[in-house]
Every structure is written in structure tokens, then in C-alpha cells.
N, C-alpha and C positions, 0 to 999 in steps of 0.2 A: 512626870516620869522622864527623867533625863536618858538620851541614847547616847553611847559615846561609839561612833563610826572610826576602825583605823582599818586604813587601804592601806596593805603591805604584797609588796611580793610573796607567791606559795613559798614553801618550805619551812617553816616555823613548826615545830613538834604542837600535838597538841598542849605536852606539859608546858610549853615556854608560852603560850596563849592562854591558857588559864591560873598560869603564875600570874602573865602582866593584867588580867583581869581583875583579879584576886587584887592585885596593888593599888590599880585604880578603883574600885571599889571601896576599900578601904579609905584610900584618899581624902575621897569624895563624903565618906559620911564621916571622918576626923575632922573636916574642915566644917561639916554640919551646910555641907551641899546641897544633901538629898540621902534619903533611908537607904540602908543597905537594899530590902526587898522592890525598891521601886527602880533601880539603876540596871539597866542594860549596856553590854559589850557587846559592841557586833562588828566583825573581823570580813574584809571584806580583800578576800584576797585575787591577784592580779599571775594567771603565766606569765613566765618571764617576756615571750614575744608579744607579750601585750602592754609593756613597759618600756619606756626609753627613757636614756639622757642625754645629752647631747655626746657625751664620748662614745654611745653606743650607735651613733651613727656616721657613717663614713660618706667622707666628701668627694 
């Protein structure tokens, strides 16, 4: 049973997280990966203040 893990910042609608599910999903069983019913999305999102890049810190 493949998990596929994306760490993104909050704010993503639900619909834009189960559009990109929905695609990888797909992907995944076009290329004959893994079955549709055995592939897990899991969306593991970050507050902004728990996020950095280096622009976002000041010297």
C-alpha cells in the first residue's frame, strides 16, 4: 500500500487537494504502480510561522 506524504503550507482549498490527489492517483495506477483502492494521499500541512526560507529570515 503505497502512502504518498506532501508537506505544504495551510491554505490550499480542499478542492485543489483532492484535484492533486485525484491526479496522482491516477498517475500512479497508469503507470501500473499500485491499484487505485490501495494508494493513500496524505497532506500534511505546516502554519506559516512554522515554515522558513532563508528570505524569510532577517540578519
Amino acid at each position: 500500500m503505497p502512502f504518498v506524504r506532501i508537506q505544504l503550507k495551510a491554505g490550499r482549498t480542499p478542492e485543489q487537494k483532492e484535484t492533486l490527489a485525484k491526479e496522482i492517483i491516477e498517475l500512479m495506477t497508469r503507470t501500473d504502480f499500485a491499484s487505485k483502492d490501495s494508494i493513500r494521499v496524505i497532506y500534511e500541512e505546516m502554519e506559516p510561522e512554522n515554515f522558513y526560507r532563508w528570505e524569510d529570515i532577517e540578519e
